[in-house]
N, C-alpha and C positions, 0 to 999 in steps of 0.2 A: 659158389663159383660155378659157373657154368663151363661146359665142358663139352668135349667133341670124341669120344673114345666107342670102343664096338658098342659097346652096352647102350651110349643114347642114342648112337648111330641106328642099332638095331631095333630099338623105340620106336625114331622117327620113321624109319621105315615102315614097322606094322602101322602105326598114326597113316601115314599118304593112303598107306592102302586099306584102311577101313574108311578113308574119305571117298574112295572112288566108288562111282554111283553101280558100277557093275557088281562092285562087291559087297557093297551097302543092299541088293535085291538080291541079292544070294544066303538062305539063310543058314546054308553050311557054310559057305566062308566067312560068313561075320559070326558064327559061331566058332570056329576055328580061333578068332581073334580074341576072344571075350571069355576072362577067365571065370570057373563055375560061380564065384561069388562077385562075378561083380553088381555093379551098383552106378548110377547115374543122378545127379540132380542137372536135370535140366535146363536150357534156356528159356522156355515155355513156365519152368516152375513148377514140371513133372517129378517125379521120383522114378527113376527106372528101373527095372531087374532085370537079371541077363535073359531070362524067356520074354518080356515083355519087350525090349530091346531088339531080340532078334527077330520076333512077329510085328511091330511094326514095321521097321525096315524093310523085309522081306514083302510087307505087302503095298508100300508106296508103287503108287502109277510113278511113269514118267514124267508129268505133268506135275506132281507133288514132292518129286523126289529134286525136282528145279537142276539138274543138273549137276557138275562135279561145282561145290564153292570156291572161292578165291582165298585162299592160308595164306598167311603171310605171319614173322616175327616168328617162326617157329627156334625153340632154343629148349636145353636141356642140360637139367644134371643127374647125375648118378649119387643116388642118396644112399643106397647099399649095393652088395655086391650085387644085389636078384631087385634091385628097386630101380627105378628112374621116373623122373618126374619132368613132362614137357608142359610148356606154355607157348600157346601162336592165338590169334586172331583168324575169324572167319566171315566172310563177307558171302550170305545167301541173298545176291537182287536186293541190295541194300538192306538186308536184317543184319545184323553186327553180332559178335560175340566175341568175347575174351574166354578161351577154353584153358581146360588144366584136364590133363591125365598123368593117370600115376600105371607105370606098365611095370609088372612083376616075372621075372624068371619061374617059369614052371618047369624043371627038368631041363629041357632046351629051347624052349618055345619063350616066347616075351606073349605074353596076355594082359591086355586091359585090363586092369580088377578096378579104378575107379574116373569117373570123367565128370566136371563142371562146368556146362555153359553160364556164363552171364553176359546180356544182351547190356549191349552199349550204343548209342546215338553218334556220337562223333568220335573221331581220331581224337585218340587221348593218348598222349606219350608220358 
């Protein structure tokens, strides 16, 4: 069931802000965001780890970084007390993607520990 309570609230929130491109070239803040083990399978088809995650971010130009993307459908539930799991779409200058992250309670910080893009062609409901 999907749900609207602090926990995914607090999700959604780290989610916007590791979307925003100022904090995306910051690589203390998107380290701040990213818990020690996380993990990424890609939309590209990469495998990421949190050092290789934070070193490319951090070193995208302007120009490659295309600006903040367009989310949309973002929604979420609370799977444990220290869990939550979001799902939205993202639209980079028509590249598509269906994303899923799972954000874990560390102490008092919510941290990314895993993310999946997969690239999709058309609006799919």
């Amino acid at each position: 069931m999907l749900e609207r309570n602090a926990a995914v609230e607090a999700a959604i929130e780290c989610e916007l802000r590791l979307l925003d491109p100022a904090v995306r070239r910051s690589a203390e803040l998107v380290g701040a965001l990213l818990h020690p083990d996380f993990y990424e399978f890609g939309a590209s088809g990469h495998i990421w780890d949190r050092a290789s995650t934070v070193e490319m971010l951090a070193s995208e130009t302007d120009t490659e970084a295309g600006g903040r993307s367009t989310t949309t459908r973002m929604k979420g539930v609370q799977l444990a007390t220290d869990l939550v799991h979001l799902t939205f779409d993202t639209d980079d200058n028509g590249r598509r993607a269906h994303r899923s992250s799972l954000w874990r309670r560390t102490g008092t910080e919510w941290l990314l520990y895993f993310h999946q893009g997969t690239p999709f062609s058309s609006v799919e409901e």
